[in-house]
DSSP file (Angstrom, degrees, kcal/mol; ACC not computed):
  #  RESIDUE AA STRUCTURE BP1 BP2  ACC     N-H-->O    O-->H-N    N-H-->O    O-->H-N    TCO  KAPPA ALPHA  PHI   PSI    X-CA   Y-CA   Z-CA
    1    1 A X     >        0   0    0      0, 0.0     4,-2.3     0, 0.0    71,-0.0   0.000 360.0 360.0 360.0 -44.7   27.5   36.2  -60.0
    2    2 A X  H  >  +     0   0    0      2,-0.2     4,-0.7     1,-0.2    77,-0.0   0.853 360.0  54.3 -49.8 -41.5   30.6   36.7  -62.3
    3    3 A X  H >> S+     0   0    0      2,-0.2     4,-1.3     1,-0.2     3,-0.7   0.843 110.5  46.9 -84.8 -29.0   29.3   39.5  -64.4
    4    4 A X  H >> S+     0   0    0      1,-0.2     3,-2.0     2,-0.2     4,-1.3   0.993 108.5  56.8 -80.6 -49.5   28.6   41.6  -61.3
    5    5 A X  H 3< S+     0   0    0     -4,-2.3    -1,-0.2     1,-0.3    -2,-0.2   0.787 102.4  54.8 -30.5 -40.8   32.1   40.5  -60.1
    6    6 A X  H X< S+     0   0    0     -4,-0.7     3,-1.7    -3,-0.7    -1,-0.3   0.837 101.5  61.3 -78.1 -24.9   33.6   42.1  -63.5
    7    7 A X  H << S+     0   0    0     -3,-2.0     2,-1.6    -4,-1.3    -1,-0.2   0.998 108.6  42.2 -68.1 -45.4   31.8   45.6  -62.6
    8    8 A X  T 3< S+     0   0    0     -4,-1.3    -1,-0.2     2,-0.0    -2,-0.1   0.150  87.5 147.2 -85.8  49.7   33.8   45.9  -59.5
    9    9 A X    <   -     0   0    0     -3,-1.7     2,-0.3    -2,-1.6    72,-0.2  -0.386  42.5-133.1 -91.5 150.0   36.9   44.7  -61.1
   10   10 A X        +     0   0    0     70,-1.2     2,-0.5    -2,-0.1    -1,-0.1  -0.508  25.7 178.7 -82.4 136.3   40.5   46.3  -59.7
   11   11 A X        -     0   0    0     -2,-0.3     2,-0.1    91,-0.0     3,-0.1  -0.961   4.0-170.4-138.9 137.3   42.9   47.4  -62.2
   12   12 A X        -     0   0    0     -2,-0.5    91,-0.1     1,-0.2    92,-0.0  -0.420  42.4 -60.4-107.2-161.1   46.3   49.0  -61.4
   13   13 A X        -     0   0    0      1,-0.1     2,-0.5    -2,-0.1    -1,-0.2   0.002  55.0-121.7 -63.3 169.5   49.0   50.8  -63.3
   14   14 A X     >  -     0   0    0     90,-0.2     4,-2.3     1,-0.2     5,-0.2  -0.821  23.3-118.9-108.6 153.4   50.6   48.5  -66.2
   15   15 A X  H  > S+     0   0    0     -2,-0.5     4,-2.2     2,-0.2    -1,-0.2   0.927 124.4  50.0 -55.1 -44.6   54.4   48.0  -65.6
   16   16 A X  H  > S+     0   0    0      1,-0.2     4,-1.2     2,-0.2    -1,-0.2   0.792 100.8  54.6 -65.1 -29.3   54.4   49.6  -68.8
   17   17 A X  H  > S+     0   0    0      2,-0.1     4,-1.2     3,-0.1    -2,-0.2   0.865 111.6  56.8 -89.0 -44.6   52.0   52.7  -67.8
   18   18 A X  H  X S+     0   0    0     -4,-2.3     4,-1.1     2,-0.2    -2,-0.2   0.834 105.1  44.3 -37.7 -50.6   54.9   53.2  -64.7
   19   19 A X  H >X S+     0   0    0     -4,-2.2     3,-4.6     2,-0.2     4,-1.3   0.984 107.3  54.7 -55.6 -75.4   57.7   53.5  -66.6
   20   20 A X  H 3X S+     0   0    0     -4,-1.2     4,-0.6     1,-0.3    -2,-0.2   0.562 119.0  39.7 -22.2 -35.1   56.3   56.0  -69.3
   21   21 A X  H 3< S+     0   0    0     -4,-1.2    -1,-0.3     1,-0.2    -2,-0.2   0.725 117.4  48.6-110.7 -11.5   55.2   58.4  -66.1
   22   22 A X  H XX S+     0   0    0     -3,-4.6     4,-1.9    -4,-1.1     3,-1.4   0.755 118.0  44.5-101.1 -41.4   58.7   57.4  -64.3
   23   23 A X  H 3< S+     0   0    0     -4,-1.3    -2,-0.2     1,-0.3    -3,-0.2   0.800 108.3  55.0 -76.5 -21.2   60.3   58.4  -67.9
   24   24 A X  T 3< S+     0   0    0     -4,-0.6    -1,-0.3    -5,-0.2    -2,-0.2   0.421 101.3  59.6 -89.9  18.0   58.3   61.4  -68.3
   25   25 A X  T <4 S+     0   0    0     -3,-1.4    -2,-0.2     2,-0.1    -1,-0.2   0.661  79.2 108.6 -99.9 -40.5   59.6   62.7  -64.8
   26   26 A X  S  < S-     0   0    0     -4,-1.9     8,-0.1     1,-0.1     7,-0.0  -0.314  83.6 -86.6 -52.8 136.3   63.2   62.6  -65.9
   27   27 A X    >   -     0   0    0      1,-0.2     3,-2.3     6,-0.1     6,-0.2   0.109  18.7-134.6 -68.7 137.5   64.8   66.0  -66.3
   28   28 A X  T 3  S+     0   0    0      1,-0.2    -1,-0.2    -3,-0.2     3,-0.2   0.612  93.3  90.0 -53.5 -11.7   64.5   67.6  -69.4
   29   29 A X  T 3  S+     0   0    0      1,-0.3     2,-0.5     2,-0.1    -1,-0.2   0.723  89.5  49.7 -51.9 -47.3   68.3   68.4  -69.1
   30   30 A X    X   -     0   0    0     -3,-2.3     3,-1.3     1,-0.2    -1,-0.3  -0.902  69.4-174.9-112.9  90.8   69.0   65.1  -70.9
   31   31 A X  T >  S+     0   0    0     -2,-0.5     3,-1.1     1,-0.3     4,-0.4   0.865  80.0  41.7 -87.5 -52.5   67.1   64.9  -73.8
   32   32 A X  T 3> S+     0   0    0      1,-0.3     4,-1.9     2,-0.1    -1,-0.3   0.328  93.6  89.4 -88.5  21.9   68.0   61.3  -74.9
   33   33 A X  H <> S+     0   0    0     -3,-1.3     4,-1.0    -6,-0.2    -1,-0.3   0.672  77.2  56.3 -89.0 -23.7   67.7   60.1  -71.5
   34   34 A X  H <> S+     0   0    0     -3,-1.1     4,-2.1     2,-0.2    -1,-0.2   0.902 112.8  40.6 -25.3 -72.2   64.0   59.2  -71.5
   35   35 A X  H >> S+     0   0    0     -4,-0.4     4,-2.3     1,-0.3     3,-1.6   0.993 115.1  58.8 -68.2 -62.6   64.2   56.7  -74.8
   36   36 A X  H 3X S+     0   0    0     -4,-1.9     4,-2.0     1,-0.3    -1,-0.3   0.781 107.4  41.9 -52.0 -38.9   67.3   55.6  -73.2
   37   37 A X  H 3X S+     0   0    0     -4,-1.0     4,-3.2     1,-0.2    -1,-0.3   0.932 115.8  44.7 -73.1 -38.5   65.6   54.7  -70.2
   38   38 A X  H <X S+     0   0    0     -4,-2.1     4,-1.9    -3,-1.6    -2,-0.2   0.888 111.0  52.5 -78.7 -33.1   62.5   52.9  -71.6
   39   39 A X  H  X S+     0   0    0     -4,-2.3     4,-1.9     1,-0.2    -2,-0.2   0.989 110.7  57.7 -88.1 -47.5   64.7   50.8  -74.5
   40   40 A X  H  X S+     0   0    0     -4,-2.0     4,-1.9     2,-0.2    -2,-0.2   0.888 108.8  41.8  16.6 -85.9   66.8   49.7  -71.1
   41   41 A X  H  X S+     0   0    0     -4,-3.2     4,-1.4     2,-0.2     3,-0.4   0.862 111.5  51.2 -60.8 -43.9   63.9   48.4  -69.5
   42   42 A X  H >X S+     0   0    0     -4,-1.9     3,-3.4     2,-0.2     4,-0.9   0.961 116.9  47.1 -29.3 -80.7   62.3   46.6  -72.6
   43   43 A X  H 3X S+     0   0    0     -4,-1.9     4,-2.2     1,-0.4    -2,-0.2   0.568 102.8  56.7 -59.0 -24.7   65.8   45.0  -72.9
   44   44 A X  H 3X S+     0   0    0     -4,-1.9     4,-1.2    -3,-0.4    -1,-0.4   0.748 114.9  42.4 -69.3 -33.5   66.2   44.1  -69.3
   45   45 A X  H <X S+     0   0    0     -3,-3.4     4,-1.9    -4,-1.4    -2,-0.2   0.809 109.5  55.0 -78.8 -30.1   62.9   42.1  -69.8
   46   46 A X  H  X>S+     0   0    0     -4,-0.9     4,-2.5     2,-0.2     5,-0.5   0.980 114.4  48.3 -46.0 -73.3   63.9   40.6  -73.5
   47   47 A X  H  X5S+     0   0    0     -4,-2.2     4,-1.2     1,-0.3     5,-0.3   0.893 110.3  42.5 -53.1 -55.3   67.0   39.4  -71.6
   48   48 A X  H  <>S+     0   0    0     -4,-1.2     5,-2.2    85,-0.2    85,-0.3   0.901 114.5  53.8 -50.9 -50.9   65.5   37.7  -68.6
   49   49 A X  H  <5S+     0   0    0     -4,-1.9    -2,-0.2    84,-0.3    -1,-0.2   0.853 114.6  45.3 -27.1 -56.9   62.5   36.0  -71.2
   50   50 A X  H  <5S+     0   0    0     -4,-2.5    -2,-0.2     1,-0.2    -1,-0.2   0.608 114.3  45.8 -76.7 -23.7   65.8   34.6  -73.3
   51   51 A X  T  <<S-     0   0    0     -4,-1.2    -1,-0.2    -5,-0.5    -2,-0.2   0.416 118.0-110.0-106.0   4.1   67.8   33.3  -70.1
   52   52 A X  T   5 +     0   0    0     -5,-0.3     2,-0.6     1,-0.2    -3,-0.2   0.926  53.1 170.9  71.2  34.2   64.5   31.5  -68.4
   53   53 A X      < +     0   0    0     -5,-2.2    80,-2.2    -6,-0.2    81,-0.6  -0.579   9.4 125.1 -62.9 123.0   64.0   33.6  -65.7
   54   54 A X  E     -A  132   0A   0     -2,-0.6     2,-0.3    78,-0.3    78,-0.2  -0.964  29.3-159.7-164.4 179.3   60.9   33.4  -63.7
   55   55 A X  E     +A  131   0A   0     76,-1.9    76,-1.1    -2,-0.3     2,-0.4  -0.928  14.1 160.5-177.2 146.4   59.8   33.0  -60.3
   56   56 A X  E     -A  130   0A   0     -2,-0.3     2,-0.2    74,-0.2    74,-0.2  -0.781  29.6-127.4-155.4 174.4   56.8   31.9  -58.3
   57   57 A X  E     -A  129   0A   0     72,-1.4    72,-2.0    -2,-0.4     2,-0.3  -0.946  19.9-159.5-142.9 162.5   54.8   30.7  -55.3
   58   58 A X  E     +A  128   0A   0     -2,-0.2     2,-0.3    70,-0.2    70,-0.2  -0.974  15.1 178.7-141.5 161.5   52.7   28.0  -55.3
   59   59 A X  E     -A  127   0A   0     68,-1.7    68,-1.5    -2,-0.3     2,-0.5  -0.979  10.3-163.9-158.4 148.5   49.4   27.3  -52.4
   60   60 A X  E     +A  126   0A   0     -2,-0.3     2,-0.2    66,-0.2    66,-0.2  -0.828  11.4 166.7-133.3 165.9   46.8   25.1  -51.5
   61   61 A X  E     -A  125   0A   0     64,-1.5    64,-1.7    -2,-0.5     2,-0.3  -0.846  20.6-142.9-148.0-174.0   43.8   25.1  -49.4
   62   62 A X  E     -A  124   0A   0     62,-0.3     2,-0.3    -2,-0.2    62,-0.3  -0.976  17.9-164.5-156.4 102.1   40.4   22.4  -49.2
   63   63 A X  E     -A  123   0A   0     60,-4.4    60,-1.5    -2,-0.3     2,-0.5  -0.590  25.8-126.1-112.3-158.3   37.1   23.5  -48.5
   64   64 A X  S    S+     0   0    0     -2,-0.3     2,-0.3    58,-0.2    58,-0.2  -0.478  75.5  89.1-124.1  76.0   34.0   21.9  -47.5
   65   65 A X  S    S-     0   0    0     -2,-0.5     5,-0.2    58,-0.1     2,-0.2  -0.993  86.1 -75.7-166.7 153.7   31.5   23.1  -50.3
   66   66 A X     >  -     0   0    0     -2,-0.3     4,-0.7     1,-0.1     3,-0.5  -0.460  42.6-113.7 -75.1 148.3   30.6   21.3  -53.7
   67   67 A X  T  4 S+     0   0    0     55,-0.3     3,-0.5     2,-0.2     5,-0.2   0.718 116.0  57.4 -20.9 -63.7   33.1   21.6  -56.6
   68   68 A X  T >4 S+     0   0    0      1,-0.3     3,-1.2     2,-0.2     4,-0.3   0.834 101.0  57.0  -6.0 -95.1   30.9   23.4  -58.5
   69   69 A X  T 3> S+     0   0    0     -3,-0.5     4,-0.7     1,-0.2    -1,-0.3   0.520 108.3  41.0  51.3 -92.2   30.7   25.8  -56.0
   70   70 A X  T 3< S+     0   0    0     -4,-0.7     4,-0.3    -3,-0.5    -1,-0.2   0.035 110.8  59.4-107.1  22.0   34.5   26.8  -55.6
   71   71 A X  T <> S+     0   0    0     -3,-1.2     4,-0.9    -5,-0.2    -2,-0.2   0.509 109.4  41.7 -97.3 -16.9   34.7   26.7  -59.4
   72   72 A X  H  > S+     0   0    0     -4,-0.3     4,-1.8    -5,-0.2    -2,-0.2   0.814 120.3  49.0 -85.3 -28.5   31.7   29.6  -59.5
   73   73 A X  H  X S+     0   0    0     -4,-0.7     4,-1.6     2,-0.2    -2,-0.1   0.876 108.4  47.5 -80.1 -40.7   33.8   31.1  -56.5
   74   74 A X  H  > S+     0   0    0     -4,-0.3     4,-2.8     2,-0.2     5,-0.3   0.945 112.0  58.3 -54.8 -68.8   37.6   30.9  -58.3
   75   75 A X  H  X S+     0   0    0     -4,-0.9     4,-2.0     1,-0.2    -2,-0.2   0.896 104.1  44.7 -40.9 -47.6   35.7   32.6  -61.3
   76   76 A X  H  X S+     0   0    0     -4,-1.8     4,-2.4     2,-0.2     5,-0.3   0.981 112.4  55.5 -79.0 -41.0   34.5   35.7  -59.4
   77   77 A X  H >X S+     0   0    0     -4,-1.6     3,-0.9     1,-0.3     4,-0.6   0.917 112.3  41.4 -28.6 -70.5   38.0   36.1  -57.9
   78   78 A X  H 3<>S+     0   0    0     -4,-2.8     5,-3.7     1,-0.3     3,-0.4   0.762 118.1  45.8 -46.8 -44.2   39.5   36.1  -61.1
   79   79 A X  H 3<5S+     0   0    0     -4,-2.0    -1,-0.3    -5,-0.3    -2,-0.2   0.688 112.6  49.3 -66.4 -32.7   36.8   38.4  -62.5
   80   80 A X  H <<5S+     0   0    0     -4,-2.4   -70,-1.2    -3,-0.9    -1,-0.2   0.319 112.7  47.9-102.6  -8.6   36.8   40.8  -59.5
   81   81 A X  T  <5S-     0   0    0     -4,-0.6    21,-0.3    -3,-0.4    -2,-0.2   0.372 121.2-103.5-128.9  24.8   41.2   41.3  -59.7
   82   82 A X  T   5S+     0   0    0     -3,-0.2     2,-0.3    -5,-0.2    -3,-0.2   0.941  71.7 157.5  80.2  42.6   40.9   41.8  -63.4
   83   83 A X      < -     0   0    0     -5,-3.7     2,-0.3    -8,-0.1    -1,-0.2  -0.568  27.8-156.9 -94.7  53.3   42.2   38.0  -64.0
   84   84 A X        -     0   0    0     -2,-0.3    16,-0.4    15,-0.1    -5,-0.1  -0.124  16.0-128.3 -76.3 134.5   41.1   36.9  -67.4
   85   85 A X        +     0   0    0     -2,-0.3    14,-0.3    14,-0.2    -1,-0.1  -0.061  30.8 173.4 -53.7 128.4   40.9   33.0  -67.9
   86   86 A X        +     0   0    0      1,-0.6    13,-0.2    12,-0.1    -1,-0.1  -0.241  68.2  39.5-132.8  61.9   43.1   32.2  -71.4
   87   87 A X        -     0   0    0     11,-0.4    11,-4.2     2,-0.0    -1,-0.6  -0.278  54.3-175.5 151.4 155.1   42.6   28.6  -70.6
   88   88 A X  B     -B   97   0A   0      9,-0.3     2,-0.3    -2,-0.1     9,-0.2  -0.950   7.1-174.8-153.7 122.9   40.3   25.4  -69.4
   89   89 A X        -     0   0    0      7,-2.9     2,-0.6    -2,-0.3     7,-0.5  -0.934  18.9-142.6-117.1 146.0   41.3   21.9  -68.9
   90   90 A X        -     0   0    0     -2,-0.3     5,-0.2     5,-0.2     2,-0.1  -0.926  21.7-166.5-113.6 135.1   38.6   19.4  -68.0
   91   91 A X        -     0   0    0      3,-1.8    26,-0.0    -2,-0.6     5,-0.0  -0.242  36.8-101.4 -99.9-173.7   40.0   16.8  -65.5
   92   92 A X  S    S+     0   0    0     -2,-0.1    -1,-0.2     1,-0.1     2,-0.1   0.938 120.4   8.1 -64.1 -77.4   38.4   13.3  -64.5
   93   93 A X  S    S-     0   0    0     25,-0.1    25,-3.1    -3,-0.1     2,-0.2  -0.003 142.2 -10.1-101.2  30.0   37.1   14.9  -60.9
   94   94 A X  E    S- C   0 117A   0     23,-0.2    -3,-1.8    -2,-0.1     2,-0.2  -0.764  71.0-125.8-173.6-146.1   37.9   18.8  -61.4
   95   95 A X  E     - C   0 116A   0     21,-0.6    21,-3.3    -5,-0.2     2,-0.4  -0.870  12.7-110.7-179.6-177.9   39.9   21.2  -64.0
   96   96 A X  E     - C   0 115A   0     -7,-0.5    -7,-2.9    -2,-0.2     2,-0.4  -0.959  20.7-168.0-131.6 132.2   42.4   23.6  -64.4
   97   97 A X  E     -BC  88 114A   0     17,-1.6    17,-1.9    -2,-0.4     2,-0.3  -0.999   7.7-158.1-131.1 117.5   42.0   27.4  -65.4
   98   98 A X  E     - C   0 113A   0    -11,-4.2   -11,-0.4    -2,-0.4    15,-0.2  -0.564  15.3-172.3-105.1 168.0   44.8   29.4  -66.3
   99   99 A X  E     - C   0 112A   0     13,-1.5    13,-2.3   -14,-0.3     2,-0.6  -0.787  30.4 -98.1-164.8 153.6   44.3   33.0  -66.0
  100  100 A X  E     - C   0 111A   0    -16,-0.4     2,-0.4    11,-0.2    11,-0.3  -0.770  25.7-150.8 -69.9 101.2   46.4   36.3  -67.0
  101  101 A X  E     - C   0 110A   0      9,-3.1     9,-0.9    -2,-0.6   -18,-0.1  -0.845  38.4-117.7 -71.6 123.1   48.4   37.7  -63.8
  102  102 A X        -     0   0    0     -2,-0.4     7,-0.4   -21,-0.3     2,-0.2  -0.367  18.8 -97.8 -52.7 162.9   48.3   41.7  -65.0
  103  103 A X        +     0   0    0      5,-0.2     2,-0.4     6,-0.1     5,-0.2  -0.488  57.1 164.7 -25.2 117.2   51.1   43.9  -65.8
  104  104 A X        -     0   0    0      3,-1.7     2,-2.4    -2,-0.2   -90,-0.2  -0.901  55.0 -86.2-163.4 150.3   52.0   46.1  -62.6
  105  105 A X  S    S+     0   0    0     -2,-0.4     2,-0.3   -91,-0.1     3,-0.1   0.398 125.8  44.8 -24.2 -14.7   54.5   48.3  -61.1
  106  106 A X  S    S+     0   0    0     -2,-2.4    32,-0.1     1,-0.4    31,-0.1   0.280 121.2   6.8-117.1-149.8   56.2   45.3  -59.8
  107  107 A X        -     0   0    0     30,-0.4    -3,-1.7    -2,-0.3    -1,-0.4   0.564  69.6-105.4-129.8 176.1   56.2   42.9  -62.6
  108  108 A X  S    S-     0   0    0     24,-0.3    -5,-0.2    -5,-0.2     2,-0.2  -0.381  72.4 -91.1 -97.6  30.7   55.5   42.5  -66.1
  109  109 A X        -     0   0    0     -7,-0.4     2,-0.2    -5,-0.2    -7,-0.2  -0.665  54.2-168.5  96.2-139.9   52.5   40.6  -65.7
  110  110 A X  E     -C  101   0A   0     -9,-0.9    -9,-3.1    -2,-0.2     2,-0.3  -0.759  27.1 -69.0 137.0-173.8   52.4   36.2  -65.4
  111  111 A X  E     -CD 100 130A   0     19,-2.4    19,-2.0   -11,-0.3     2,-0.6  -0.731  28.5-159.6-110.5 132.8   50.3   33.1  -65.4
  112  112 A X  E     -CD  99 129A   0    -13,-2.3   -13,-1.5    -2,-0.3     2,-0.4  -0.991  16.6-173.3-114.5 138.3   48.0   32.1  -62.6
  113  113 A X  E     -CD  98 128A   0     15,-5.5    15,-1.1    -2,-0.6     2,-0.6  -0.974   4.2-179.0-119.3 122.1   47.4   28.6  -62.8
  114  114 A X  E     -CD  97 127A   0    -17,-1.9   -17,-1.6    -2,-0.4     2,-0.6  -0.911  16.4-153.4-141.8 156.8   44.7   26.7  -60.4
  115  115 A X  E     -CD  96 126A   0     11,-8.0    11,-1.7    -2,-0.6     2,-0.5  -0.883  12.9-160.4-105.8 141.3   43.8   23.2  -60.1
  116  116 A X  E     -CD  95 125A   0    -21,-3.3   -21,-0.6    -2,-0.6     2,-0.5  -0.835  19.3-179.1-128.4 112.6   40.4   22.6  -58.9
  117  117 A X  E     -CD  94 124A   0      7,-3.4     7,-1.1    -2,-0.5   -23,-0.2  -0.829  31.7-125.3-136.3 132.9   39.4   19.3  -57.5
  118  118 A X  E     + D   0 123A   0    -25,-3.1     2,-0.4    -2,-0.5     5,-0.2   0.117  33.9 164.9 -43.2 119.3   37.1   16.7  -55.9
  119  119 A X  E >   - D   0 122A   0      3,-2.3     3,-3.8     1,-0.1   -52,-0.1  -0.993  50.4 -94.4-140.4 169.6   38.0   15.3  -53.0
  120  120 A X  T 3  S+     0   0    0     -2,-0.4    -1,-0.1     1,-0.3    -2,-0.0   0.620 118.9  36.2 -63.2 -32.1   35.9   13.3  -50.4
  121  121 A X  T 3  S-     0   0    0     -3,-0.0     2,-0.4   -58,-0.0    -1,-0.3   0.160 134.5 -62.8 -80.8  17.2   34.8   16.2  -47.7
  122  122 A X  E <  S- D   0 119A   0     -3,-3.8    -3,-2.3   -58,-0.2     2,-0.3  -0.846  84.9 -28.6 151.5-110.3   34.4   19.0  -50.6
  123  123 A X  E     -AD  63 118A   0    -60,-1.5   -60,-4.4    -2,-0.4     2,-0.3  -0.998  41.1-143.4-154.7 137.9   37.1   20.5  -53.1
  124  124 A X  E     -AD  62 117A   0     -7,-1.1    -7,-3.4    -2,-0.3     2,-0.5  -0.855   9.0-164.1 -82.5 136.1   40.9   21.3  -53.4
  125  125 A X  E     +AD  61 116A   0    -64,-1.7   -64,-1.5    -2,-0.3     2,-0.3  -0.828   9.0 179.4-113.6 143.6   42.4   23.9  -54.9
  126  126 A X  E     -AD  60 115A   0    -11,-1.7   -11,-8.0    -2,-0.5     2,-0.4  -0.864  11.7-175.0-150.5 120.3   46.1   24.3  -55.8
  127  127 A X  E     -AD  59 114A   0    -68,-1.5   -68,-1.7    -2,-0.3     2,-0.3  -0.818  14.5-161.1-115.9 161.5   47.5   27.6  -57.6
  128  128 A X  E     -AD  58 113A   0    -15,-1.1   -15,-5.5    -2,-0.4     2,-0.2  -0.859   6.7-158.8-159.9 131.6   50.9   28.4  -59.0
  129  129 A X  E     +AD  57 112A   0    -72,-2.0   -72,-1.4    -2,-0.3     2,-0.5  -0.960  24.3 177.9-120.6  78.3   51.4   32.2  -59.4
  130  130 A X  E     -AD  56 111A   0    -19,-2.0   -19,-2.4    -2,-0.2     2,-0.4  -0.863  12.0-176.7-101.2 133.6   54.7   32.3  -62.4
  131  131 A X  E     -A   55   0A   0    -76,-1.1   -76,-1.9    -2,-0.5     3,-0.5  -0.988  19.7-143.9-128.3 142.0   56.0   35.5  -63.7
  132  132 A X  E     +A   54   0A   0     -2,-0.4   -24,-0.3   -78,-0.2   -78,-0.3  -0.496  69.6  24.3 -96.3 154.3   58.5   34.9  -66.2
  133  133 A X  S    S+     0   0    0    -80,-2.2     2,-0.3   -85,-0.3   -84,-0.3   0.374  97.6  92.9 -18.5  59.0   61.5   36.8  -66.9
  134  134 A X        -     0   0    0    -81,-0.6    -3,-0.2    -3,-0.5    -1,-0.1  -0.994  54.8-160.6-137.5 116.7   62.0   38.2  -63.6
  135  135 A X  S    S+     0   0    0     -2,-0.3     2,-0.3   -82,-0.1   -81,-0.1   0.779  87.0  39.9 -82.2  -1.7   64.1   36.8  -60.7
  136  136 A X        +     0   0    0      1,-0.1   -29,-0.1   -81,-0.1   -81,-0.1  -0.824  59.3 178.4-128.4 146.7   62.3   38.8  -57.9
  137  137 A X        -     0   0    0     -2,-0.3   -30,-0.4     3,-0.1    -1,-0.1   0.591  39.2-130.7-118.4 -11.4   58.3   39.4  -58.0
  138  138 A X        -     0   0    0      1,-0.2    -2,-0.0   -32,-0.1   -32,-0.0   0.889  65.3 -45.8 -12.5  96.6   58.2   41.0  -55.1
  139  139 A X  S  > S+     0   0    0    -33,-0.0     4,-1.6     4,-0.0     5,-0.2   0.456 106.8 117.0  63.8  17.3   55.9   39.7  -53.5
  140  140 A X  H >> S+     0   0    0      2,-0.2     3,-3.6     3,-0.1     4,-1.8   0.893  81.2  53.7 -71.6 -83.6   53.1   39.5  -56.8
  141  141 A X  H >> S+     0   0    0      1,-0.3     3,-3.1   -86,-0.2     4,-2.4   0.610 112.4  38.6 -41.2 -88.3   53.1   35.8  -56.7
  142  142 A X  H 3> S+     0   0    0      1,-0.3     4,-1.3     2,-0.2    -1,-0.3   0.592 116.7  45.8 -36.5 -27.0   52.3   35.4  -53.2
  143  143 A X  H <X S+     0   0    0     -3,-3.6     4,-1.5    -4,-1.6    -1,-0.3   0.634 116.7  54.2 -94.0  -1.4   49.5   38.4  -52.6
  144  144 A X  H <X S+     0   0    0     -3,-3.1     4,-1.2    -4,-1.8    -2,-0.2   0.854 118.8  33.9 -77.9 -41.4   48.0   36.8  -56.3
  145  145 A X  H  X S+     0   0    0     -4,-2.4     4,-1.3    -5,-0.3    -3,-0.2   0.893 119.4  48.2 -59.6 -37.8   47.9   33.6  -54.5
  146  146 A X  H >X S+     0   0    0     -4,-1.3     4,-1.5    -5,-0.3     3,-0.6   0.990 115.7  47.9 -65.4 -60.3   47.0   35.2  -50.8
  147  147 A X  H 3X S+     0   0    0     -4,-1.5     4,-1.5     1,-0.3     3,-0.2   0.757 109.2  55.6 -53.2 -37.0   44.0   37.4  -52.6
  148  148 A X  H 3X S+     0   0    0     -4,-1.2     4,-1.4     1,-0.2    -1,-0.3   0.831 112.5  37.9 -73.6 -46.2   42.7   34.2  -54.5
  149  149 A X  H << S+     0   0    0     -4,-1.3     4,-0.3    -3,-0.6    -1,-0.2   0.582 111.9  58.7 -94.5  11.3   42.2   32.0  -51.3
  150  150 A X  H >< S+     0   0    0     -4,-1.5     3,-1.1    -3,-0.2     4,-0.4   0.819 112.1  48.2 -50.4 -99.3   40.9   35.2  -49.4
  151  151 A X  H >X>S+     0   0    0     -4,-1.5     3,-9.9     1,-0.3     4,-1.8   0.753  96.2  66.2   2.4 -87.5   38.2   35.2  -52.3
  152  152 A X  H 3X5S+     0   0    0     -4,-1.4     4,-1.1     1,-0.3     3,-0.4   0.611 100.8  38.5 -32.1 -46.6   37.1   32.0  -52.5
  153  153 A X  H <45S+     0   0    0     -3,-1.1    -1,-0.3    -4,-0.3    -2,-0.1   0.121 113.1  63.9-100.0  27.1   35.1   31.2  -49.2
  154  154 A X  H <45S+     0   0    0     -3,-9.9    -1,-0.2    -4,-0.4    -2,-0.2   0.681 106.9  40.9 -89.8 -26.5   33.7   35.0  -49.4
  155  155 A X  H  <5S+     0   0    0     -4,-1.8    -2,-0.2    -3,-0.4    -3,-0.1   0.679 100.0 102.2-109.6 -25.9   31.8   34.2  -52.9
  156  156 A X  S  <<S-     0   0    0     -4,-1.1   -86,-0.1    -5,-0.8    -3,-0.0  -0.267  83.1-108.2 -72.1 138.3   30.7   30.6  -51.4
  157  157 A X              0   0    0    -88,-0.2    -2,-0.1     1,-0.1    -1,-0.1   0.003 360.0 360.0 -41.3 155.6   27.3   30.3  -50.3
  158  158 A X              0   0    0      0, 0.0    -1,-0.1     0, 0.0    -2,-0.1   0.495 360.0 360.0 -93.3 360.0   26.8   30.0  -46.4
């Protein structure tokens, strides 16, 4: 179920792939205005990284379906919006899977974090959406959070 989730996986522009086509747009008029623009932006992210900037949403939901389950359902999400897992914690009744937020025209990528856990009618979920050295996401954290509990009770069995 995962690996067909990863064939239809979404990818956007990279923050990085944005600039470059934003930098090659600038008029030729000003030669050193290009590099000028791109060592800027680098540095505007350097700075924000070094002063702790970040910013984030965090949401939770419950379904009614075994653990299991919404941990194979969390997986395809991830797999299908081009999320890759860089870490697994094994709890007593659940775990936690951090995941890669991408790089895109609105931010410079971040951490999706979700907890996934028993409870007595079925499984809880808690994500935290951080991107770091950004005070504004606009709006990434919260549609990486909205798209992830959208997901989940599409990929659970009926």
């Amino acid at each position: 179920m995962v690996s067909a989730c990863v064939q239809n996986a979404r990818a956007s522009m990279s923050a990085e792939d944005f600039l470059l086509q934003f930098a090659n747009t600038l008029p030729s008029l000003m030669p050193g205005m290009r590099s000028a623009f791109l060592r800027g932006a680098a540095r505007g992210r350097e700075y924000g990284l070094r002063r702790g900037f970040k910013t984030g949403k965090s949401q939770v939901a419950q379904f009614e379906a075994p653990i299991g389950h919404v941990i194979a359902a969390v997986l395809c999400s991830l797999a299908r919006n081009s999320q890759a897992v860089t870490g697994t914690e094994q709890l007593e009744d659940g775990c936690i899977l951090t995941a890669n937020i991408p790089s895109d025209p609105k931010t410079f990528g971040g951490t999706l974090t979700i907890e996934v856990g028993r409870i007595p009618n079925g499984t809880a979920i808690e994500g935290t959406a951080t991107i770091p050295g950004q005070l504004y996401d606009w709006g990434k954290s919260k549609k990486v959070l909205a798209t992830l509990f959208a997901d989940v009770p599409a990929f659970l069995p009926s």
